[in-house]
DOMARLUM-964967 format. One record per residue (C-alpha): residue in one letter; x, y, z. Coordinates in steps of 0.05 Angstrom, whole numbers, plus 5000, padded with zeros to 4 digits. Layout:
REM residues N
AXYZ;...
***
This chain:
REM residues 63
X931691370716;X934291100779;X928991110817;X924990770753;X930390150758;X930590230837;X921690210839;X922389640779;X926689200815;X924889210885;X915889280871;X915389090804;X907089020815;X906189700838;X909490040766;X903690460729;X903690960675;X905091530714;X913091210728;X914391240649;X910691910647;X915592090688;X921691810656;X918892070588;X918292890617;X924992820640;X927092610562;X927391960553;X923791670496;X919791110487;X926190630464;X930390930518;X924690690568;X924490000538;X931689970546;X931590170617;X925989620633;X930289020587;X936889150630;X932689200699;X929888510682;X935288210647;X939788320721;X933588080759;X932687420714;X940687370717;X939987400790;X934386940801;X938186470768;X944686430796;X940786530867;X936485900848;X943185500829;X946685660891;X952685960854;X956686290908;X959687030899;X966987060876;X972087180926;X974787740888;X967188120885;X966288520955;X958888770979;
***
């Protein structure tokens, strides 16, 4: 599953059929999958945004 999220986020174009064959031989079903891909995007939209704002990291979150 994490390297699903890990592909997903960092080469989103290069995902195929064989990475949720994958995810789905290791148990997870087709729901768990779509759940997988919804939070994956939902951090990369949330990112893009604040990036795209400018919104500066709180002092209180380390790298």
């Amino acid at each position: 599953m994490l390297s699903f999220a890990i592909k997903l986020t960092v080469t989103p174009g290069a995902m195929n059929d064989d990475d949720t064959q994958v995810l789905r031989t290791a148990g997870f079903s087709d729901r768990d999958i779509l759940d997988i891909v919804e939070v994956v995007a939902y951090y990369a939209y949330a990112n893009r945004i604040a990036d795209g704002l400018g919104i500066e990291i709180e002092p209180w979150i380390t790298d």
